[in-house]
TIKEVO-944601 format. One record per residue: x, y, z of N, C-alpha, C in turn. Coordinates in steps of 0.02 Angstrom, whole numbers, plus 50000, padded with zeros to 5 digits. Example, Ala and Ser with C-alpha at 12.3 -4.5 7.8 and 13.67 -1.06 7.14 Angstrom:
506604971650390506154977550390506604983550390 506424988850354506844994750357506455000250394 
END
This chain:
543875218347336543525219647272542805217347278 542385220747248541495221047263541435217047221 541175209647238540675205047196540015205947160 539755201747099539325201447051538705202847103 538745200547158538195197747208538215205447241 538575208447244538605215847326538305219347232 538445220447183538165225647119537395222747126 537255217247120536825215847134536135218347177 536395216947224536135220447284535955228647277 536515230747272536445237147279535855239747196 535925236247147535215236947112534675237947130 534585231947182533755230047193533675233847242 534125237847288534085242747331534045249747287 534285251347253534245255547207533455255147179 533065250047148532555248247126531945251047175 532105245947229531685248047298531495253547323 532145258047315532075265347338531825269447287 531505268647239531165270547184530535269247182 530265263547182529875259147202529345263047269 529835264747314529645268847372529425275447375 529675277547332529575283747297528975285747261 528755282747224528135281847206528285282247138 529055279647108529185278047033528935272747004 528485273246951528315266546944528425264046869 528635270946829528365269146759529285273846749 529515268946684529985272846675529755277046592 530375280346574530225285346516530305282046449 530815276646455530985275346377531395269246421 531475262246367531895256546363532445256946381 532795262146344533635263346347533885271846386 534435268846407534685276846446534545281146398 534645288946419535055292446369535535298746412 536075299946381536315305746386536225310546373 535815315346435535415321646414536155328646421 536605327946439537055330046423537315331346354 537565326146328537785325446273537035328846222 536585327546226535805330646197535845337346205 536195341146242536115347646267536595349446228 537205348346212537685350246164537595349446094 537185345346078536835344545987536545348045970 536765350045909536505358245869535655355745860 535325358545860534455360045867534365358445791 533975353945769533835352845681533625360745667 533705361045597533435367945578532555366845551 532345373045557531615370945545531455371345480 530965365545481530625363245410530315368545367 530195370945315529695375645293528955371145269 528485375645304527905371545301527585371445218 527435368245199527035367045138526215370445144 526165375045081525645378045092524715373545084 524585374445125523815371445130523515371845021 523435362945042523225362744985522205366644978 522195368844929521245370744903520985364744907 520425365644925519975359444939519185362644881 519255359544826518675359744789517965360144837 517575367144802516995367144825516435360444845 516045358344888515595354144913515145355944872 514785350444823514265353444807513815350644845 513165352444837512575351744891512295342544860 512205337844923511975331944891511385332644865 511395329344835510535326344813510095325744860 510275321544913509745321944971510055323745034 509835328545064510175330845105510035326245203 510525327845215510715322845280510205324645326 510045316445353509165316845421509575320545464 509045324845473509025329645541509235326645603 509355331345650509765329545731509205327445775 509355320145824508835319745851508615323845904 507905323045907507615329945943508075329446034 508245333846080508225336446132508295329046172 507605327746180507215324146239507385313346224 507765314146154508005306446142508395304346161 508325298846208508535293646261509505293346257 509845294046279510525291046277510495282946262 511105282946236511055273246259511355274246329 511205266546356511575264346413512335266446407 512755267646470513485267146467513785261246451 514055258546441514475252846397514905250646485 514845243246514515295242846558516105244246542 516085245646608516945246146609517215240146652 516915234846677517245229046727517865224846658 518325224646680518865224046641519185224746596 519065232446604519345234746540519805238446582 519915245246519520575250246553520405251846619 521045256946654520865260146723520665267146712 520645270546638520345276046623519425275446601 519335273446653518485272246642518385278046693 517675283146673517365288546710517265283746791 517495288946844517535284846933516905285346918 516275285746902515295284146918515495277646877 515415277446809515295270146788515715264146823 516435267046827516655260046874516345259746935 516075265246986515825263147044515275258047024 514865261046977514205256546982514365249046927 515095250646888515065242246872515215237846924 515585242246988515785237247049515205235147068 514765238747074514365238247136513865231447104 513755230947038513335227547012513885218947002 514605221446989514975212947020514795212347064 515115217447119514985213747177514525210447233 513805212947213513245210047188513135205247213 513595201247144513305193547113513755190747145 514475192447184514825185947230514335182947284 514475175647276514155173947349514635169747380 515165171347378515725169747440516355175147419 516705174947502517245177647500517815174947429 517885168947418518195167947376518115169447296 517395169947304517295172547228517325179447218 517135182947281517385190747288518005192347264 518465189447304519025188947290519445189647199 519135185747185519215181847099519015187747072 518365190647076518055196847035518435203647039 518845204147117518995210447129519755210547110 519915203647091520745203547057520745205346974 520085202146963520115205746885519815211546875 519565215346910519395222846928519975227646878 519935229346849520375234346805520035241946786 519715244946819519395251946825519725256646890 519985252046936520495257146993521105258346958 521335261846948522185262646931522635258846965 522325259847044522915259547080523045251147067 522635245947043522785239647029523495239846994 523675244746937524225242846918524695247046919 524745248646987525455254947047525685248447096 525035244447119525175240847160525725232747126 525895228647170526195223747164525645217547191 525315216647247524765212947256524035215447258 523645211847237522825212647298522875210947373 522915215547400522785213847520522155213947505 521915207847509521115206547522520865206347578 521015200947616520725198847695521345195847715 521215193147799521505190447842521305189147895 521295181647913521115179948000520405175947989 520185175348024519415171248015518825174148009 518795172547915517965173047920517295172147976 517315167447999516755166648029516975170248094 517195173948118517405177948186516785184048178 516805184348248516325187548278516305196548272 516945197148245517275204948247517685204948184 517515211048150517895212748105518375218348073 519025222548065519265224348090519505229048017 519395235348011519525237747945519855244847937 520385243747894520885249347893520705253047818 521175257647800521055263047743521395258047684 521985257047687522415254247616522975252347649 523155246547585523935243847611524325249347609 525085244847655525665249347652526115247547609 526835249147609527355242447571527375237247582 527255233847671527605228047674526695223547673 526215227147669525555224847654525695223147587 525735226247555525955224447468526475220647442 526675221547499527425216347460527165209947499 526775207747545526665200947573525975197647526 525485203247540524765202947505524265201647577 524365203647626523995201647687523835209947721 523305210647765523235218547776523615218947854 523965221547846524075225547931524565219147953 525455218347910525745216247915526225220247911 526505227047940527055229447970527035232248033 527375237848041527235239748111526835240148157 526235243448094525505247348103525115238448131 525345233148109525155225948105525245224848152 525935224848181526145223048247525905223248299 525825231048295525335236348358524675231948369 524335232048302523595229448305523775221948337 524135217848336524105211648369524265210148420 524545216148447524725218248513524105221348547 523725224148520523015228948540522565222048553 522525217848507522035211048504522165206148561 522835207748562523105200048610522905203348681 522765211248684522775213248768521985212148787 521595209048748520755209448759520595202548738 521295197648727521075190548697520775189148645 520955193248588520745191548521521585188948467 521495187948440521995186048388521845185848298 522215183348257521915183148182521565174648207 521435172248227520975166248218520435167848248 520505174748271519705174548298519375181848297 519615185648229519455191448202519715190248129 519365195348101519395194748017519775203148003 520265203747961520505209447948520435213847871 520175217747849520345221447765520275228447774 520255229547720520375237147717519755240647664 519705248247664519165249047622519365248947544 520255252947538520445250447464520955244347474 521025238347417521395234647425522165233947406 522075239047377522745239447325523295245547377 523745246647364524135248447396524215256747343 524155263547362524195265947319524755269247323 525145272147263525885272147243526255279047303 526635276047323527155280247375526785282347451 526135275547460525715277447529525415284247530 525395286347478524845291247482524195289347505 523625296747524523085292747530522595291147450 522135286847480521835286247404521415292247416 521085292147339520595298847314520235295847317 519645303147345518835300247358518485295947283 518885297447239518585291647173518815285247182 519435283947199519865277647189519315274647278 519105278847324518725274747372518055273347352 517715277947300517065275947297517005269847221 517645269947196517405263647138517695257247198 518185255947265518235251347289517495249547341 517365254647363516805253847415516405248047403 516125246347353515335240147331515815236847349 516465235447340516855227747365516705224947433 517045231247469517335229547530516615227447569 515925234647547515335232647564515185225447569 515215221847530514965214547499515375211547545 516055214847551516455208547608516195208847653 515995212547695515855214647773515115206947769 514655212147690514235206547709514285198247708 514755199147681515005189247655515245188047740 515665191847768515855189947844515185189747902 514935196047881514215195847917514485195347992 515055201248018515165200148098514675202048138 514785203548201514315203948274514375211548268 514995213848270515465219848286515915221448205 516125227248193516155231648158516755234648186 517405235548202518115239048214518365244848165 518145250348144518415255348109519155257948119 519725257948098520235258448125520425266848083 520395271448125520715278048091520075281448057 520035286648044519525290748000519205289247947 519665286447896519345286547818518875279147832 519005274447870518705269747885518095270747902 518245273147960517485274648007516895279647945 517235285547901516875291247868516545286547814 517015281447775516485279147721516015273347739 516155272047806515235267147836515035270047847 515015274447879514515278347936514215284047883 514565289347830514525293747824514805301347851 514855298547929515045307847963515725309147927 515595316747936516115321047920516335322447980 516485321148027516885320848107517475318148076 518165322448123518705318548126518765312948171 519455308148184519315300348223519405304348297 519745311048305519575310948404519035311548421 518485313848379517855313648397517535309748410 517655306648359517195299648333517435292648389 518145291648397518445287148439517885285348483 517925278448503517605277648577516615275648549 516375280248490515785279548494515635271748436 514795269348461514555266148427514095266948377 514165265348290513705269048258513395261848254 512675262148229512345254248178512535254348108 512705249348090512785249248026512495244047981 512045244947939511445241047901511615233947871 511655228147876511715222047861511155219347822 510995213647782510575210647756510095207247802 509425210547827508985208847867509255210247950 509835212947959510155215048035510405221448037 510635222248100511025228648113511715227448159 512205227248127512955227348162512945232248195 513495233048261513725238148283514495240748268 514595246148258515275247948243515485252848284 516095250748301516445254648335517085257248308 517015266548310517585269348282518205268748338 518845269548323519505270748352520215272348332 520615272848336521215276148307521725271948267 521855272348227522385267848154522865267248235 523275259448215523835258548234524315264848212 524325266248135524985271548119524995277648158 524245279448172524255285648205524555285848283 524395280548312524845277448381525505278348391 525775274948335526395276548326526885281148316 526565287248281526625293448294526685297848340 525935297448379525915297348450525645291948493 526105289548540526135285848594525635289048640 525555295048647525335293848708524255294148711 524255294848637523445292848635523465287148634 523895280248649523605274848663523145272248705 523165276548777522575277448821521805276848794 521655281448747521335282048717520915275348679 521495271548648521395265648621521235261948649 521605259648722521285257348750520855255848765 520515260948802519845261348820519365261048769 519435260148700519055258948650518905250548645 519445247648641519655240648641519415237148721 519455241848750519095238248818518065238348813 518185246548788517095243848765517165238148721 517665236848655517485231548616517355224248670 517885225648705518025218348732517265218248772 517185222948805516285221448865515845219348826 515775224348739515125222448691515235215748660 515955211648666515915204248635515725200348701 515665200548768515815198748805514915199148819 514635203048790513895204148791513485209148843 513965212248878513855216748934513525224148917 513665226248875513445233248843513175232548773 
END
């Protein structure tokens, strides 16, 4: 006989696999039986009541100031930094861009971009994946968006796709104590889809501000959407793989180097070659050779 504990279970597995799905919002409090709803006679229809007369307007006394002309000023937009997630994607980009601004540390970044309420995906997700590994490292290492088990921990590039990458780090002698890890969106968006070019351009001023709060040597683009919103190109990542773009710092110039997502590896095995040899220029340009 199945215990309180095995019903149990099989809930939160039930939950999970929903969850996975990209269910996030249910319809109503209580079940219903749409069966039983399908067999209930249809109410009969109401007869409408005829539109009451509305007494003539007479003309005021003074009649209402004219429309302002054409060429008069808008007001300012009204911020949207913590308010709903139905704010126009321009005003939240530029209320980010003007928080993120004013952090002057990772940790206060942090603080600003948790009360961030203009992405949606803040409330699909279960955590903020902010960073990971050491700030002050010389290399910094940046993916598209969390996955599940990124979201369900709150750390970036903690499943498979995680694995791989610490496996890629450990073959050139790097590790998380001596590289810094995030992503360009932080939030995980619902059922691993990718995010929309809006949900990346209201996160972008963040991640910007992080790179600069880390201020690395080197620049690691991991996969396409990474490499496309620093750099700009419209190149896909086999192109791009392998090359070094500059990328503009406060009074410097980083170098970045594009290369291929762990997930995409995993897919196919056999462009790891590829990676390689990407991770081997990284390793010569920390090493100071190129």
């Amino acid at each position: 006989m199945p215990s309180p504990a095995d019903g149990q279970a099989d809930l939160i597995a039930y939950l999970d696999f929903h969850t996975e799905a990209g269910v996030d919002v249910a319809l109503d409090e209580q079940p219903h039986d749409r069966f039983t709803e399908a067999d209930a006679p249809e109410p009969a229809p109401r007869a409408r009541a005829a539109p009451a007369r509305r007494a003539p307007v007479r003309e005021a006394a003074h009649s209402s100031p004219p429309p302002p002309p054409p060429d008069t000023p808008r007001a300012p937009p009204r911020a949207t930094f913590g308010r709903a997630a139905a704010a126009e994607p321009e005003a939240a980009a530029g209320d980010a861009r003007e928080h993120a601004r004013n952090a002057a540390s990772l940790e206060e970044l942090e603080t600003i971009l948790a009360g961030f309420e203009s992405c949606p995906l803040k409330f699909t997700a279960k955590n903020l994946v902010f960073g990971d590994g050491n700030p002050q490292a010389r290399v910094m290492f940046l993916g598209e968006a969390p996955g599940a088990d990124e979201d369900r921990i709150g750390k970036p590039f903690m499943g498979r796709s995680g694995q791989l990458l610490d496996k890629m780090m450990a073959a050139i002698g790097l590790d998380r104590t001596s590289a810094y890890i995030a992503n360009v969106v932080p939030w995980r968006p619902p059922g691993n889809r990718n995010p929309t070019p809006q949900e990346v351009a209201m996160c972008r001023p963040f991640v910007e501000r992080q790179i600069e709060l880390v201020d690395p040597e080197l620049i690691v683009c991991l996969g396409a959407p990474a490499t496309q919103t620093l750099t700009g190109t419209k190149d896909g990542i086999l192109k791009t793989r392998g090359r070094f773009f500059s990328y503009a710092l406060p009074g410097r110039e980083a170098r970045l180097l594009a290369t291929l997502h762990p997930a995409f590896l995993l897919r196919q095995p056999l462009q790891k070659r590829l990676a390689w040899r990407d991770f081997r220029s990284l390793r010569v340009a920390l090493d100071g050779k190129a």
